[in-house]
MARDO-803268 format. One line per 8 residues: number of its first residue (from 0); for each residue x, y, z of C-alpha. Coordinates in steps of 0.05 Angstrom, whole numbers. Layout:
N
NUM	X:Y:Z ~ ...;
//
This chain:
477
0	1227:1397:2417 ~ 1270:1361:2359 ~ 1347:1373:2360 ~ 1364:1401:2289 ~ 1432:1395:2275 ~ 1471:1419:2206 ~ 1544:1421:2196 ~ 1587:1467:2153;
8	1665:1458:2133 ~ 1698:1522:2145 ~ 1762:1548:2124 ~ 1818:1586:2151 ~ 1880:1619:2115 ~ 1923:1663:2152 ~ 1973:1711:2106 ~ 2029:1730:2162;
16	2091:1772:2171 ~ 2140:1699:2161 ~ 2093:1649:2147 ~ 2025:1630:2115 ~ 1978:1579:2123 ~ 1909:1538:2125 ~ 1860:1493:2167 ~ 1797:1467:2153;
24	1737:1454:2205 ~ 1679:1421:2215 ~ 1621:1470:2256 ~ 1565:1442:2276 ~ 1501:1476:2277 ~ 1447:1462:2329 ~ 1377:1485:2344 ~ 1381:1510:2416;
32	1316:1484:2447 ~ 1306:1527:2504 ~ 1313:1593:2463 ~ 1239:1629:2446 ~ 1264:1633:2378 ~ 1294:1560:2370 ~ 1361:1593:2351 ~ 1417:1554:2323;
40	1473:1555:2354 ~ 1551:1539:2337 ~ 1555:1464:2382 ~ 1620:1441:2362 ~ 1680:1462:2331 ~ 1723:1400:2297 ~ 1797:1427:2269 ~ 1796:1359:2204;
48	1855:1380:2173 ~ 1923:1422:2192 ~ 1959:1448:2135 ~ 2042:1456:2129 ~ 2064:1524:2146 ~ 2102:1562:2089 ~ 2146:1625:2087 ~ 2101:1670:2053;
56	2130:1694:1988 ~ 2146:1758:1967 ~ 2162:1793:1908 ~ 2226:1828:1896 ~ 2235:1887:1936 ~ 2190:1866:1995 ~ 2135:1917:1977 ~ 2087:1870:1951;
64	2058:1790:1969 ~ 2080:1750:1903 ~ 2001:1726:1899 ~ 2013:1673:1841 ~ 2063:1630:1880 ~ 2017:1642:1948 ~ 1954:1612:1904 ~ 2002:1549:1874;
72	2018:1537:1950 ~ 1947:1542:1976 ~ 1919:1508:1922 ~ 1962:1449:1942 ~ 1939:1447:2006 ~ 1865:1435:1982 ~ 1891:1379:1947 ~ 1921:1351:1994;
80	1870:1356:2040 ~ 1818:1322:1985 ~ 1773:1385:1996 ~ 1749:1421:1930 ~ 1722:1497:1936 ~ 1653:1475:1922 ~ 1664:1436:1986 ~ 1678:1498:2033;
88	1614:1533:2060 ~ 1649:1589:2107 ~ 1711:1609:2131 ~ 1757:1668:2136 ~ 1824:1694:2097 ~ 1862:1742:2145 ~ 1915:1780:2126 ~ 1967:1799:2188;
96	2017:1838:2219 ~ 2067:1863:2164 ~ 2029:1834:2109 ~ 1973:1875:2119 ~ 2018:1938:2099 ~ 2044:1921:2034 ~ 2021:1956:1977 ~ 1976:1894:1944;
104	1949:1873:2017 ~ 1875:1889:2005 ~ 1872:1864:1931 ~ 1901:1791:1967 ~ 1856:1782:2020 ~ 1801:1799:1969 ~ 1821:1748:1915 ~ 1834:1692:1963;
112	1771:1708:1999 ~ 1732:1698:1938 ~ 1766:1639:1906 ~ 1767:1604:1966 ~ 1696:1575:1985 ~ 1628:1591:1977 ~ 1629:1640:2033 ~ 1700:1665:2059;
120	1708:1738:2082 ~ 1762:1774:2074 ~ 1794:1802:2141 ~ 1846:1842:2166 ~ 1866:1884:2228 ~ 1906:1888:2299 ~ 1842:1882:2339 ~ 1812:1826:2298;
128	1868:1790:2291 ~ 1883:1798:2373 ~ 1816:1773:2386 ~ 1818:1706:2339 ~ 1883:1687:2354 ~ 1859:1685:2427 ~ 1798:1648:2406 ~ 1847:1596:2373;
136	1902:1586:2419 ~ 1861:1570:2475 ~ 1864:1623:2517 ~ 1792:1650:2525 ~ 1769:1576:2540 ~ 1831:1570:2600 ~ 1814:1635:2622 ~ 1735:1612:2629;
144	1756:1544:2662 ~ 1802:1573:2716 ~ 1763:1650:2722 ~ 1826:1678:2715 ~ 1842:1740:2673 ~ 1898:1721:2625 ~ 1932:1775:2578 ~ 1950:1739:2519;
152	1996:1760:2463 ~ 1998:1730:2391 ~ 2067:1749:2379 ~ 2086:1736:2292 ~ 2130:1765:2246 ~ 2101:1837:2249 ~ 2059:1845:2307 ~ 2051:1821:2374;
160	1965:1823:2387 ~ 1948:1829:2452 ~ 1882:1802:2482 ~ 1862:1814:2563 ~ 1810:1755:2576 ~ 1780:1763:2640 ~ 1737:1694:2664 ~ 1729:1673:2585;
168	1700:1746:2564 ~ 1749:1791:2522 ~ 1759:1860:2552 ~ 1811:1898:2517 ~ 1859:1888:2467 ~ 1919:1919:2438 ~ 1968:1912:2382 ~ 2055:1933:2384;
176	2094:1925:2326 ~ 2137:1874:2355 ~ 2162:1813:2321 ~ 2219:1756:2292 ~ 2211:1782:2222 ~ 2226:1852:2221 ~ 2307:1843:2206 ~ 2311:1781:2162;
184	2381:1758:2131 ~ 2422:1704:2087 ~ 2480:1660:2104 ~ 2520:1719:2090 ~ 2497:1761:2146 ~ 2472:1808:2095 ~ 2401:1840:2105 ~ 2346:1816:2063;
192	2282:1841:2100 ~ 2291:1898:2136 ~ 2215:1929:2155 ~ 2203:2012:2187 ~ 2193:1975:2254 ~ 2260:1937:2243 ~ 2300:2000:2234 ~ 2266:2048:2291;
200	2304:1990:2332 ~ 2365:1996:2295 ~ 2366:2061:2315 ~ 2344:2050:2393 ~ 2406:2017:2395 ~ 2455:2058:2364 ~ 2463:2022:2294 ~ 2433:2034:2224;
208	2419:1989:2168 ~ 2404:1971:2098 ~ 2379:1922:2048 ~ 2437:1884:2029 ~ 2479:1907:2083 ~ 2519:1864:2128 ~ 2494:1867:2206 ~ 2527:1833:2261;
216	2500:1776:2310 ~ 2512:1837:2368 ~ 2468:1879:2336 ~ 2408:1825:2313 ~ 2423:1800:2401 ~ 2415:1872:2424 ~ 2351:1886:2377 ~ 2326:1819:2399;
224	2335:1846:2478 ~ 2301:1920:2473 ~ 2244:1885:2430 ~ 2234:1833:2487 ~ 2239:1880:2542 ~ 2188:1935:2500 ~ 2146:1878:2494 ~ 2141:1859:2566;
232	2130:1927:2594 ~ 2069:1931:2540 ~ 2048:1865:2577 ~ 2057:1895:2648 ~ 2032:1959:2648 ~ 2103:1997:2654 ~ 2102:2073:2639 ~ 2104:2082:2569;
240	2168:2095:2537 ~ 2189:2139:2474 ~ 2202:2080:2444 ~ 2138:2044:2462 ~ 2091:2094:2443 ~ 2125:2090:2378 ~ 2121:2018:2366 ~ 2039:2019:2392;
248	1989:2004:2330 ~ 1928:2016:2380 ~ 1920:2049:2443 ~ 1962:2019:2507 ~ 1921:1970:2548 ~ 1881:2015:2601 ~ 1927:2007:2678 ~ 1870:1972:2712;
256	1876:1909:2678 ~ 1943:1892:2711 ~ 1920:1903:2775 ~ 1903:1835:2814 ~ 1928:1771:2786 ~ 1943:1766:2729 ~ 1963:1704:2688 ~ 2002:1724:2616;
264	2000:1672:2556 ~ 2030:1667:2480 ~ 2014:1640:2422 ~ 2048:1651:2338 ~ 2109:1632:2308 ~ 2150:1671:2361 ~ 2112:1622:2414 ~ 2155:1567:2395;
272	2209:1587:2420 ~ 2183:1617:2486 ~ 2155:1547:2502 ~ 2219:1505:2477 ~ 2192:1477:2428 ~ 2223:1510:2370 ~ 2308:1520:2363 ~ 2327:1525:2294;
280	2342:1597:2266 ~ 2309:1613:2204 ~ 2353:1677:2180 ~ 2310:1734:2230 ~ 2301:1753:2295 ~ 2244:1697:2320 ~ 2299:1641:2352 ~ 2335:1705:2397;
288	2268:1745:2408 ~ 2238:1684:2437 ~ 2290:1670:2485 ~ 2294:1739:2501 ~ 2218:1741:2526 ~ 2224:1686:2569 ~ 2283:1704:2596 ~ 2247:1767:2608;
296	2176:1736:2635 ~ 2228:1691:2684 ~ 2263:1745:2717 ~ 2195:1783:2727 ~ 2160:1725:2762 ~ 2102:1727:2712 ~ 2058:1675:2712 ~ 2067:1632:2642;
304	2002:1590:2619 ~ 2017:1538:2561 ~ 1964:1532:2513 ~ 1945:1483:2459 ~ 1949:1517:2401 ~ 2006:1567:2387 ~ 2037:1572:2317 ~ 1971:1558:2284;
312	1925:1605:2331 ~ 1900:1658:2281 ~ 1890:1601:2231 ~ 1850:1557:2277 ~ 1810:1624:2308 ~ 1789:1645:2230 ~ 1763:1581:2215 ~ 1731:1568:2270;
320	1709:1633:2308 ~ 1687:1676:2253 ~ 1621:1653:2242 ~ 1556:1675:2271 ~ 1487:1651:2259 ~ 1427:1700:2254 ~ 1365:1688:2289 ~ 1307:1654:2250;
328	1258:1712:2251 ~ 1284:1746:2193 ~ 1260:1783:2127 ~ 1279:1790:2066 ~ 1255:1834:2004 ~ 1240:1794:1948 ~ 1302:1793:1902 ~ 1348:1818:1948;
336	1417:1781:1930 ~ 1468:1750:1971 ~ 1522:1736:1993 ~ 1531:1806:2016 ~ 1616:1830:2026 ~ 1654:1884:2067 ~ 1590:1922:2090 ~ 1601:1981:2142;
344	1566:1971:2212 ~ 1538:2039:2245 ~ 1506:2043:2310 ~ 1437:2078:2322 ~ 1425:2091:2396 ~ 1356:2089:2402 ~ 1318:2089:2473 ~ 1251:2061:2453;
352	1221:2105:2506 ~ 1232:2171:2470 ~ 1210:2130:2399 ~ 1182:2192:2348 ~ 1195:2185:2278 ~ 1241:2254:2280 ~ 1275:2224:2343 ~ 1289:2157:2299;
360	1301:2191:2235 ~ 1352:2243:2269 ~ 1390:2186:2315 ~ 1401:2140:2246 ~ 1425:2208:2222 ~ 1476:2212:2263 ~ 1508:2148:2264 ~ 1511:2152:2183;
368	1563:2213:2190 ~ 1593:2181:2242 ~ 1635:2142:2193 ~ 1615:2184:2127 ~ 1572:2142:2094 ~ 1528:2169:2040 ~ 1462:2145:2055 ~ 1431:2143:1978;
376	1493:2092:1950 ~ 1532:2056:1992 ~ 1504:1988:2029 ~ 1497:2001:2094 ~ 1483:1963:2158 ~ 1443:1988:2222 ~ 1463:1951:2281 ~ 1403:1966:2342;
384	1402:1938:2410 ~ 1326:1939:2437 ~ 1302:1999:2398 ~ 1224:1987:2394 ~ 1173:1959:2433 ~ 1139:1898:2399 ~ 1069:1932:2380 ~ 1036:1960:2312;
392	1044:2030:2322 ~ 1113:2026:2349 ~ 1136:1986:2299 ~ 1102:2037:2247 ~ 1139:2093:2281 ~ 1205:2067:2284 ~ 1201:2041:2205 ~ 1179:2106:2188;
400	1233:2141:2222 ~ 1291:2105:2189 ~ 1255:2105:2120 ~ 1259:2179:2134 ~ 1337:2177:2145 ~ 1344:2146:2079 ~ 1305:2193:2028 ~ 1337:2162:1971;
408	1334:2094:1984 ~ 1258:2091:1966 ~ 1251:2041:1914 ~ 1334:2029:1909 ~ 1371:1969:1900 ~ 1430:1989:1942 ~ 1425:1936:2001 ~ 1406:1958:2066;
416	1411:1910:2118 ~ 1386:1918:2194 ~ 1407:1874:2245 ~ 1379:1878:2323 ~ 1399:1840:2378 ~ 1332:1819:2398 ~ 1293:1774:2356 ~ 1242:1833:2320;
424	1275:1829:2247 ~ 1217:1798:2219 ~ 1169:1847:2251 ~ 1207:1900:2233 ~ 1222:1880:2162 ~ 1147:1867:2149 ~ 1123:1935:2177 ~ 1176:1972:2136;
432	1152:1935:2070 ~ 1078:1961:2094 ~ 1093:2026:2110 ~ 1152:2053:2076 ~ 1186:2060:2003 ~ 1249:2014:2031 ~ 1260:1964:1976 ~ 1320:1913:1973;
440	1320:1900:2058 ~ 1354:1847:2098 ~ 1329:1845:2171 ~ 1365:1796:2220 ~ 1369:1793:2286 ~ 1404:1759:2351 ~ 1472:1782:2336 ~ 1516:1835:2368;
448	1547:1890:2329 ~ 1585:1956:2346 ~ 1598:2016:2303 ~ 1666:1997:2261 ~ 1654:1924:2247 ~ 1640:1902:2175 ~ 1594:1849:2165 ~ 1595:1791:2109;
456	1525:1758:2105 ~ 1517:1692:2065 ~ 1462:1659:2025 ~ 1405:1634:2080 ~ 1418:1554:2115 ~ 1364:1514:2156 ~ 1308:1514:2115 ~ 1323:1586:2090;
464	1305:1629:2154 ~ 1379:1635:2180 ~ 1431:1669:2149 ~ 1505:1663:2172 ~ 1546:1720:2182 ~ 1624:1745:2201 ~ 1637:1802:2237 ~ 1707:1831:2228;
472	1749:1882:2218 ~ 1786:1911:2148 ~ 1846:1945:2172 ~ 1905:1952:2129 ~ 1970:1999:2136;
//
């Protein structure tokens, strides 16, 4: 069979605690021969241009991202790169750690998302961002080559996102507020940044604090050592502390991943320094937490992996790890329009053993108020595993059943899209055209979803039949 290949340029911009930044990539798409479907596949990832790392501005106050000096400085880097926005086919804006809480965050990652490329989703969230930093740095592709499992922590600014990798396959991940940018201040030892994080530490160690405030190099050292030690007993599995359970964004990491041995990894800005490779001070915590960590990971005997990639990991893992490619047995109702943003994922469970159309329609049901959606206007997305068998009366059965579900999308233009993980969406599509009011349906399939994702979906590639799509997350405060 003929190798097909296509490639795409792909953008990344990551909108951190401290710092912000791009990279563009080349992904190459490939027809995998040996799949029954002739699926393409992602063969090659190719990072073509890094772009300088900035201190990402803020407006007076701290409460909001100045946006207008963020798009001058972005903007720059296309142009310095020679690559215009009619050039960029994909990519992913992410918005992280303390960023993601200020009070214009959403409206950000939305604006940039749309004004840079073709198709860029907007992204944010602890998980996500734990999961494409790991991507990025390295880490799931060192824990695949040596079948280790590796706990890896993108420590920034804000957050420090924790991924356990276990032979290349992500297990669990976590997120503490833990960063260099919490306590930021001039040349005057006054306070210029000074997050809810930064002063819960204050407090742990005695001290208080405000904006404009003077605060002593004792007090940034001993933030800089309960942060480090917090930090490793996140990474170890130590009983929880008051302090710890405070400073958690998601739940801890489950006790039987640090059983065995266990290899421990870091990438972000805070990385740097635990490697050596950074020493200047840039007015916050980052130079002092760093040391403080690998002081810490010494002393504790913990094995330290160096990866390739650590300031730039997020950066490098939304560019080039957010992309998926659908299967090419697909429908689509005439007219339906693309590209498709920010649509909710639920999960039917459906056991195509038991298939009747009340079983179906009650089980779709059920995952709709599982995360309140109204089923008459908002676009939805059905994610199924292997829900029907592949025969006529099935198929009928199963279409009728979630055109039943959704009484008031019969003849609607609010997009529905269904995705499956085997290859039936054309199948499926087809019969629900035939035997159901559904109007204005996308069905795709050979991708994984789970309830909670959102889904972007772009306009179709390859001759029309494949349709890329990012899963993520949108998580903010």
């Amino acid at each position: 069979m003929e190798i097909k290949q296509k490639e795409l340029l792909s953008v990344g911009i990551d909108v951190g605690t401290t710092t912000s930044h791009l990279v563009f990539s080349k992904l190459v798409l490939q027809n995998d021969p040996f799949s029954r479907s002739n699926k393409y596949v992602i063969a090659e990832r190719r990072v073509v241009y890094k772009g300088k790392i900035f201190l990402t501005p803020l407006k007076p106050g701290n409460r909001e991202i100045d946006l207008d000096t963020l798009v001058v400085l972005l903007r720059g880097e296309y142009d310095d790169a020679g690559i215009s926005l009619s050039d960029v086919e994909t990519g992913a804006v992410i918005i992280t750690g303390e960023s993601a809480r200020k009070e214009n965050a959403e409206k950000i990652v939305e604006q940039l998302s749309r004004e840079g490329g073709r198709f860029v989703a907007a992204t944010a969230g602890p998980n996500f961002e734990a999961v494409i930093s790991a991507y990025g740095a390295g880490a799931v592709e060192y824990s695949k080559l040596n079948r280790c499992r590796l706990i890896h922590s993108d420590t920034g600014g804000g957050t420090s996102n924790i991924a356990v990798i276990d032979s290349g396959n992500i297990v669990a991940t976590a997120c503490v507020n833990i960063g260099g940018r919490l306590i930021a201040y001039n040349q005057n030892m006054e306070i210029t940044r000074l997050e809810e994080a930064g002063r819960l530490l204050l407090r742990e160690t005695g001290r208080n604090g405000e904006m404009g405030e003077k605060i002593s190099v004792e007090a940034l050292d001993e933030v800089s050592r309960v942060m480090a030690s917090t930090l490793v007993d996140v990474l170890t599995g130590a009983p929880e502390t008051e302090l710890s359970k405070a400073l958690m964004m998601t739940k801890s990491l489950p006790s039987e991943y640090f059983r065995g041995e266990v290899h421990h990894s870091f990438s972000g800005g805070v990385a740097e320094y635990i490697y050596g490779y950074e020493a200047r001070s840039y007015g916050d915590l980052g130079d002092r937490l760093g040391r403080r960590i690998r002081a810490a990971l010494d002393k504790s005997g913990l094995r330290l992996v160096a990866l390739p990639e650590r300031i730039r990991a997020t950066v490098i893992g939304a560019s080039s790890y957010t992309l998926e490619v659908s299967g090419p047995t697909t429908f689509t109702s005439p007219g339906f329009k693309l590209p498709l943003r920010n649509i909710p994922v639920t999960s039917p469970q459906i056991e195509k053993d038991r298939l009747s159309v009340s079983y179906v329609e009650n089980q779709v049901r059920t995952a709709l108020k599982k995360i309140d959606l109204d089923d008459e206007h908002s676009p939805t997305a059905l994610a199924f595993r292997d829900p029907v068998k592949m025969d006529y009366e099935n198929l009928k059965v199963f279409a009728r059943g979630v055109a039943a579900a959704l009484p008031g999308r019969s003849g609607s233009d609010v997009p529905l899209v269904l995705i499956f993980e085997t290859d039936v969406g054309n199948s499926v599509g087809n019969v629900l055209a035939r035997e159901t009011g559904l109007a204005n349906v996308l069905a795709i399939d050979e991708i994984s979803l789970k309830e909670g994702d959102f889904i972007d979906v772009g306009e179709p590639i390859n001759e029309g039949v494949t349709y890329p799509v990012v899963v993520k997350s949108l998580v903010f405060n």
